[in-house]
C-alpha positions as CSV (number, residue, x, y, z in Angstrom):
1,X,63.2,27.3,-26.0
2,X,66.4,26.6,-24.1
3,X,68.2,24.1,-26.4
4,X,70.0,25.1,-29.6
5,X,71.5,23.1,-32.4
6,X,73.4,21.0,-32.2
7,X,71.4,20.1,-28.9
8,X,68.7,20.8,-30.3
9,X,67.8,18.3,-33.7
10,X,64.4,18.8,-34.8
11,X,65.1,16.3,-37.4
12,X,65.1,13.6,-35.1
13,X,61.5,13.2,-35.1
14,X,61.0,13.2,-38.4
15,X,64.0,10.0,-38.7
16,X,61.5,7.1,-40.2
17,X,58.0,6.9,-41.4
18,X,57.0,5.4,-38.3
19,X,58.7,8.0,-36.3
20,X,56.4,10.7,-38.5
21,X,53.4,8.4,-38.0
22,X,53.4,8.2,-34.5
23,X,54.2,12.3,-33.7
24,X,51.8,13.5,-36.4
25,X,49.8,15.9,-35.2
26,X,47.1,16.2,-38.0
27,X,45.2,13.0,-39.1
28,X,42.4,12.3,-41.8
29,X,39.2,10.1,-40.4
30,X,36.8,8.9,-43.2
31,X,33.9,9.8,-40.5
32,X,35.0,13.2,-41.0
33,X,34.5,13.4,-45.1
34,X,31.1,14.3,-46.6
35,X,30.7,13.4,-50.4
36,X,28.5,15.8,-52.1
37,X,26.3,13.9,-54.9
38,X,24.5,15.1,-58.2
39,X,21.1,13.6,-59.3
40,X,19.5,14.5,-62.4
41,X,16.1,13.7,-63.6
42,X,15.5,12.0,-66.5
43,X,19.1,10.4,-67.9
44,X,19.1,6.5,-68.2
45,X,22.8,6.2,-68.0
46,X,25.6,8.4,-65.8
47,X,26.7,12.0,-67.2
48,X,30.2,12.7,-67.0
49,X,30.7,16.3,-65.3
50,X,33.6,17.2,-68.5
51,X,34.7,20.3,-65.6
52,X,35.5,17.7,-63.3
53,X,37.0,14.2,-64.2
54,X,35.2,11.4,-61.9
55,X,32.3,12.8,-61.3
56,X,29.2,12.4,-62.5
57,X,25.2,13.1,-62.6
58,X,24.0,10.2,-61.4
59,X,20.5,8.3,-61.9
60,X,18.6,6.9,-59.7
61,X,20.6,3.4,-59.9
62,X,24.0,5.0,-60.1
63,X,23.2,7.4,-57.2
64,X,22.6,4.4,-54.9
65,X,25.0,2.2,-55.8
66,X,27.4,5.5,-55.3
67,X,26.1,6.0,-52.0
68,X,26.6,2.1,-50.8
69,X,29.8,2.3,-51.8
70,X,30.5,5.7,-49.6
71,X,29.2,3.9,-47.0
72,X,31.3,0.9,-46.8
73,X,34.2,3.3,-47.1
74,X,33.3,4.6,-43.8
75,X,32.5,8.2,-45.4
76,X,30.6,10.3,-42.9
77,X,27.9,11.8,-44.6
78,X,26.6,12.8,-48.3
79,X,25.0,15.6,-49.7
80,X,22.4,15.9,-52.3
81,X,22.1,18.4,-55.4
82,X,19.3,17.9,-57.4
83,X,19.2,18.3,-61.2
84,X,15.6,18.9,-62.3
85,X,14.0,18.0,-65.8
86,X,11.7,21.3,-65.8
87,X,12.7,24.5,-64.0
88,X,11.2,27.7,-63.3
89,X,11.5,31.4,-61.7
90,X,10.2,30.0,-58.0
91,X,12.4,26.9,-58.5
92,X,9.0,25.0,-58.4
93,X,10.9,21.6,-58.3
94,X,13.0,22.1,-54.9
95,X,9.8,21.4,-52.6
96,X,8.4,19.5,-55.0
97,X,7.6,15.8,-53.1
98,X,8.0,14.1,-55.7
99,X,11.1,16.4,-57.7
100,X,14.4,15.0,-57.9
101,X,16.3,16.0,-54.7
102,X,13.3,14.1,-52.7
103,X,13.3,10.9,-54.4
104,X,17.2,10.6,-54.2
105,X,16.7,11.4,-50.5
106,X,14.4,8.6,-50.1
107,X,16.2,6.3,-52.5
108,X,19.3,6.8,-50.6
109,X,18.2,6.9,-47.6
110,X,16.9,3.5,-48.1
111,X,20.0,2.3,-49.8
112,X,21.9,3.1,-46.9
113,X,20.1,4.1,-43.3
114,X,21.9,4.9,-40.4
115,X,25.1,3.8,-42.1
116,X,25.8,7.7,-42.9
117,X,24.1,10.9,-42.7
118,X,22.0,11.6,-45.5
119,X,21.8,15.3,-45.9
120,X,20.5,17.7,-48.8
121,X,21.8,21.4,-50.2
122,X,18.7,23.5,-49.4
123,X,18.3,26.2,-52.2
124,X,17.1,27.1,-55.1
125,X,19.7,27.7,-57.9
126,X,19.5,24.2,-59.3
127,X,15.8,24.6,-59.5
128,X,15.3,28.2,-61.4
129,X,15.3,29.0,-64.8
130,X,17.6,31.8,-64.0
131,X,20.3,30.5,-62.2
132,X,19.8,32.9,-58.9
133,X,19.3,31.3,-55.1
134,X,15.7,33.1,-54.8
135,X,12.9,34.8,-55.9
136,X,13.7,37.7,-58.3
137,X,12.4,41.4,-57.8
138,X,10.7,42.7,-60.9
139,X,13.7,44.6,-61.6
140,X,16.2,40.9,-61.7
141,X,17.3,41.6,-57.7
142,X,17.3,38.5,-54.9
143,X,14.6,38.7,-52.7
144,X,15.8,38.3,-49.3
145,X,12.7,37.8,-47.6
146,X,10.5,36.1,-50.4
147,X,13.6,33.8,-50.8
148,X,13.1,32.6,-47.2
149,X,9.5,31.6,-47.3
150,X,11.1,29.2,-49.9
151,X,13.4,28.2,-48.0
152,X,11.5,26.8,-45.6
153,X,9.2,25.3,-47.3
154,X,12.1,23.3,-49.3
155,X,14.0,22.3,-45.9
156,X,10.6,20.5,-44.8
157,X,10.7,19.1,-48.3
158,X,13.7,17.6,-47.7
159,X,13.1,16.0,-44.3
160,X,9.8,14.5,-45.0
161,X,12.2,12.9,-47.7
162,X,14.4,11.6,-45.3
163,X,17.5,14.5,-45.1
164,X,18.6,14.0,-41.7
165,X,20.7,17.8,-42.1
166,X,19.5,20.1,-44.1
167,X,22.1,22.7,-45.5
168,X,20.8,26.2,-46.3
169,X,23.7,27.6,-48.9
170,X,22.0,30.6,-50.1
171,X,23.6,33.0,-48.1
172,X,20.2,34.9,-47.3
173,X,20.0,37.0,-44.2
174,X,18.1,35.3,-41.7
175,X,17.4,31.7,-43.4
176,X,18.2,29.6,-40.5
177,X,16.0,31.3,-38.5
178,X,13.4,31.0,-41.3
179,X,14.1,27.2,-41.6
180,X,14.6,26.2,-38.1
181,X,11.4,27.7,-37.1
182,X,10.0,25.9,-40.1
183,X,11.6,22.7,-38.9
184,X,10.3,23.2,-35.3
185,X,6.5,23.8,-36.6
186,X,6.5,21.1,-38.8
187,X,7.4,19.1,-35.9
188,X,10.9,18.1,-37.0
189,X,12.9,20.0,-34.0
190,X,15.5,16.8,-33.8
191,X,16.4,17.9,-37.4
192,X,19.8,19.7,-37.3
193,X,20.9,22.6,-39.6
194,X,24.4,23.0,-41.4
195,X,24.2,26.7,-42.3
196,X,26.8,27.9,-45.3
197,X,27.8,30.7,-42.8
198,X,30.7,31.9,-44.5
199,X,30.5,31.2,-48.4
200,X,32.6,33.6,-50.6
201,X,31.7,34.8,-53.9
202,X,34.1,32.8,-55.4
203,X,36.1,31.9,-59.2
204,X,36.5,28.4,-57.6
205,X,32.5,27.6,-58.6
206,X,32.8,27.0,-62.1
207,X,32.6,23.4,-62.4
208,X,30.2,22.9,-60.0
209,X,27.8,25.5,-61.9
210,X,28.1,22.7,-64.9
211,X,27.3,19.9,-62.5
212,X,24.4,21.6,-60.9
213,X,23.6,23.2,-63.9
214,X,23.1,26.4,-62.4
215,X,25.1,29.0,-63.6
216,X,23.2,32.5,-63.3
217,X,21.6,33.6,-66.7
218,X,22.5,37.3,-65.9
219,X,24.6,39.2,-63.3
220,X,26.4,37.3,-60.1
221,X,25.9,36.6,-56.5
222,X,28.0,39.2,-55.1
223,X,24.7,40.7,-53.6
224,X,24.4,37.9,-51.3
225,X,27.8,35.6,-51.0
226,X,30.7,37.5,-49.4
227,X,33.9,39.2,-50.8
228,X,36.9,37.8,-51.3
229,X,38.4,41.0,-50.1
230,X,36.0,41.5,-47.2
231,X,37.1,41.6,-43.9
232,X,37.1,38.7,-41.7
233,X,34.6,40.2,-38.9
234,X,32.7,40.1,-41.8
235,X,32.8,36.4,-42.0
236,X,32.8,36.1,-38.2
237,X,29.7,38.2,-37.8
238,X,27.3,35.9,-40.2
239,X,29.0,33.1,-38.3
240,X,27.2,34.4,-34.8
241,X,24.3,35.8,-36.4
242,X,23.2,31.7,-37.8
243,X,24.3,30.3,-34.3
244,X,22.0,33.1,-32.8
245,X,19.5,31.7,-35.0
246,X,19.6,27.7,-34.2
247,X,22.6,26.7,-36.5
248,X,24.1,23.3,-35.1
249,X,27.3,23.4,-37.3
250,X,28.7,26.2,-39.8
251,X,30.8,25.9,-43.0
252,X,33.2,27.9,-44.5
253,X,33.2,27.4,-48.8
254,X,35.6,27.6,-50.5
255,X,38.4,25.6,-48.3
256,X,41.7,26.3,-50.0
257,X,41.8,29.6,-50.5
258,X,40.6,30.3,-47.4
259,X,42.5,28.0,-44.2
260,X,42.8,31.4,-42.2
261,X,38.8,31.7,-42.1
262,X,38.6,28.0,-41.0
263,X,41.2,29.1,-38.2
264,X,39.7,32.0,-37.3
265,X,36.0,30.4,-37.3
266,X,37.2,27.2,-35.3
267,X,38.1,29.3,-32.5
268,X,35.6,31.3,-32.1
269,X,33.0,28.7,-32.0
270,X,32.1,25.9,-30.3
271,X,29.9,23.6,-32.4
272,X,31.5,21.9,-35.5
273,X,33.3,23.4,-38.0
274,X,33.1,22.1,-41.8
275,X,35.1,23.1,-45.1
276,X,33.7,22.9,-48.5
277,X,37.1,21.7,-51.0
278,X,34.9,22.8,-53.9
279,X,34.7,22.0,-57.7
280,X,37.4,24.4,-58.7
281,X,39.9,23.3,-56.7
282,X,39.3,19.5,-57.3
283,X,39.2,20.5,-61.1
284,X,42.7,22.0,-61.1
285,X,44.4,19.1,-59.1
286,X,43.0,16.5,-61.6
287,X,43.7,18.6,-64.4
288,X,47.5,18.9,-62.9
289,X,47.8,15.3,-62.2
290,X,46.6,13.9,-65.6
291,X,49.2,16.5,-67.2
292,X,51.9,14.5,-65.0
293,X,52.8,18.1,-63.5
294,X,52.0,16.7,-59.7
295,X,51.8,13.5,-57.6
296,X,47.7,13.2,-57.6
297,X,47.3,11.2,-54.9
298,X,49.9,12.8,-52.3
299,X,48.5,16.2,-53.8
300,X,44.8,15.2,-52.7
301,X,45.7,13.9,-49.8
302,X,48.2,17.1,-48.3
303,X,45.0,19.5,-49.3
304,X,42.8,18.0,-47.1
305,X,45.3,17.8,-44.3
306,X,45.5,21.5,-44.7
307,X,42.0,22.5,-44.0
308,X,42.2,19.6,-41.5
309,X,45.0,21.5,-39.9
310,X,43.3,25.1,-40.1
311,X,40.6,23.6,-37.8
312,X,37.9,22.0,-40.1
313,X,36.0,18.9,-38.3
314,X,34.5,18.0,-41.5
315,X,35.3,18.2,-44.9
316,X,33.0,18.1,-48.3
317,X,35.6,16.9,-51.1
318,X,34.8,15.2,-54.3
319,X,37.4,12.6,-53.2
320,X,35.7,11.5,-50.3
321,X,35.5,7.6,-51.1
322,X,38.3,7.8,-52.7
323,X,40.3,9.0,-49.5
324,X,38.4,7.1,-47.4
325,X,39.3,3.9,-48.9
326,X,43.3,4.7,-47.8
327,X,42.9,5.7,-44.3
């Protein structure tokens, strides 16, 4: 830099809200928000999620009409969590063709086509009886490699559905190789994968666990989803590992908490980059707003341009429609 004040006026740029408009270097695109969705079997009306003000387990009418509305909001994409009437210890439900994740793929996918990208969460925790993302050991451990045979058989599941991305958030050593090879077998190689590379074990989960209904019955997922504390070759290692393994985009969940990841991860890659601004930290902006602490709408909207900013191409938030609506 050669010019100093008073020369040098950085404030000049920043004189009028057109000024700031026209030199902003960070901007929100509703194609780049994905609105993750709750179905649950058997309800006859909407369930308010009490965690997390606004959203809701939908039915099968409430999930459409949700999904239409994302659409003409120019949203980018939705994902699918399925709520399941009957669960058990091999998540039985999850491939099930006719479970509930399936038939809100197809009942979406028919509510809205091409408009969007349909995708579904490919794992198991909303499915078993005890709250873990696989198959259990005899002695209550994941099974990595038991897990994956499940895996796969869920992702083609979900694409005979419809899904047109599948999203493998279990955090299981070599799932998108299990599912991609899956996927190619089954004869659905134009299917892409969005693999939760980098997905902490996280306090910021709590409300989602009473959307999904999946909080673990005993123990955590520390075996599986990564330290908060861990080092960030750590995250940048299971990053290259999926890509080695056929993953067309990664994510990095939670966002908030963790904008340096999304940096770091964005430049080391070069396929898309996505950010999951999960439950926890949608919770504690609503909370803050309806106590009048904070401006909720310039709140929302200065968090996403955050992970935006850190390098995220696309972003699962709650507030998706919402956002999209303004931009």
């Amino acid at each position: 830099m050669s010019a100093q004040f008073p020369v040098a006026r950085p404030r000049r740029l920043r004189n009028s809200a057109a000024m700031r408009r026209m030199v902003s270097g960070t901007r929100l695109d509703p194609a780049e928000l994905i609105l993750p969705m709750f179905a649950k079997e058997g309800i006859a009306e909407p369930q308010p999620v009490a965690s997390m003000p606004g959203v809701f387990q939908h039915t099968r009418d409430s999930l459409r009409k949700a999904a239409r509305e994302a659409a003409e909001a120019g949203v980018g994409g939705v994902i699918l969590f399925g709520v399941p009437a009957v669960k058990d210890a091999r998540g039985s439900a999850a491939d099930d063709p006719d479970g509930v994740l399936q038939v809100a793929l197809r009942d979406v996918v028919s509510e809205v086509g091409d408009a969007l990208v349909v995708m579904a969460d490919t794992c198991l925790d909303e499915f078993t009886d005890h709250g873990h993302c696989g198959i259990l050991t005899p002695s209550g451990e994941v099974d990595n490699d038991a897990t994956l045979e499940r895996y796969a058989s869920v992702a083609i599941a979900q694409v005979e559905a419809g899904s047109q991305m599948v999203a493998p958030s279990g955090m299981m050593d070599g799932q998108v190789g299990a599912i991609r090879s899956a996927l190619d077998q089954a004869g659905h190689a134009g299917v892409p994968i969005l693999s939760y590379s980098v997905k902490y074990a996280s306090a910021f989960y709590g409300p989602f666990r009473d959307a999904a209904e999946c909080a673990p019955q005993f123990g955590d997922r520390s075996t599986h989803q990564q330290d908060p504390a861990g080092p960030l070759e750590e995250a940048l290692r299971e990053v290259r590992l999926d890509l080695a393994e056929g993953a067309d985009a990664v994510m990095v969940k939670p966002a908030g908490a963790y904008l340096d990841v999304i940096g770091r991860v964005r430049a080391e890659v070069d396929v898309p980059v996505a950010a999951y601004q999960v439950s926890g930290e949608y919770a504690m902006i609503e909370a803050a707003a309806a106590n009048g602490w904070i401006d909720r709408e310039r709140t929302i909207n200065e968090s996403l341009v955050a992970i935006k900013r850190a390098g995220a191409d696309m972003i699962l938030t709650y507030w998706a429609t919402e956002v999209a609506r303004t931009l």
